[in-house]
C-alpha positions in Angstrom: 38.5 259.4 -94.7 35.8 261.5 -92.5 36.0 260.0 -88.8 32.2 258.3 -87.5 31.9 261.6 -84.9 31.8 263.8 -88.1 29.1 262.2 -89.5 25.4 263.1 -88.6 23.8 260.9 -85.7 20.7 258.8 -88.6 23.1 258.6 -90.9 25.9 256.9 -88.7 23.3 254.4 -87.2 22.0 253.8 -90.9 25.8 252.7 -91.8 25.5 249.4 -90.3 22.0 248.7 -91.5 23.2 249.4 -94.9 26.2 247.4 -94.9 24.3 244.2 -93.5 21.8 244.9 -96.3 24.5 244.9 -98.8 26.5 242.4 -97.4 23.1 240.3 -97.4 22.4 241.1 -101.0 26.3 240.1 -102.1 25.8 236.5 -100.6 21.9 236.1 -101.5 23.2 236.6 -105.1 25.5 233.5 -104.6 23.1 231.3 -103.4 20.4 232.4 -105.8 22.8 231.3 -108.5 23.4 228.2 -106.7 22.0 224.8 -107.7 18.1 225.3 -107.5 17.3 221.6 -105.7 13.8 223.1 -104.1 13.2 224.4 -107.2 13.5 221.4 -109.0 12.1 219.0 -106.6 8.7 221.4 -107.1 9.2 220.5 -111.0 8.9 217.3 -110.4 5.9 217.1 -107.8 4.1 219.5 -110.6 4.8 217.1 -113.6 3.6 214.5 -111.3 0.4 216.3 -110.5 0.3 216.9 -113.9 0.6 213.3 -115.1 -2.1 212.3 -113.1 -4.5 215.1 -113.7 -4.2 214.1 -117.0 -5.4 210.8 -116.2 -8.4 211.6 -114.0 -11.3 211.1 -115.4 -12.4 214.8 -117.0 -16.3 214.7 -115.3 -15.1 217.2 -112.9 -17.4 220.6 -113.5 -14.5 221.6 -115.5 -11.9 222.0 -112.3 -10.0 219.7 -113.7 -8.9 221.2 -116.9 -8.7 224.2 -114.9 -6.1 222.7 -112.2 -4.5 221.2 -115.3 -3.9 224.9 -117.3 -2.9 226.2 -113.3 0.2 223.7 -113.2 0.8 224.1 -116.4 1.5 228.0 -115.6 3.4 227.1 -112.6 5.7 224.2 -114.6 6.3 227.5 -116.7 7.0 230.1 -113.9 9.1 227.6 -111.8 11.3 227.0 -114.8 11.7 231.3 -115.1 12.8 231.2 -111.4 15.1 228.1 -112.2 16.5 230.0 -115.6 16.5 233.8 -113.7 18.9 232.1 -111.1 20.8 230.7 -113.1 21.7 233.8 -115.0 19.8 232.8 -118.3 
């Protein structure tokens, strides 16, 4: 194994940048597959919203239907994030 002096000076201050960053990346991937409780707690408050969009009144100019088709996207790409972390 090549000693630290025989290596040029960027590359030997990059060395400990990159193995934080990788280091950083190995445990990040733990945790991301983790429980997802935030995740799931935003779920919730959406279907919530969405419950009681649903029974508002619709004589809104139309922002209501378009708040409700908003949170329906975001029920969707909250449940990717829940899926993509969970390795599905």
């Amino acid at each position: 194994m090549p000693s630290l002096r025989r290596i040029p000076g960027r590359l030997r201050r990059a060395l400990p940048i990159g193995a934080a960053f990788t280091a950083g990346a190995l445990l990040s991937a733990g945790i991301a597959r983790a429980d997802q409780p935030n995740m799931r707690e935003a779920l919730s408050q959406l279907y919530g919203a969405q419950a009681s969009l649903q029974a508002a009144a619709p004589n809104k100019g139309g922002h209501r239907d378009v708040a409700l088709r908003l949170i329906s996207e975001a029920i969707e790409q909250v449940q990717l994030g829940i899926a993509f972390a969970e390795g599905r």
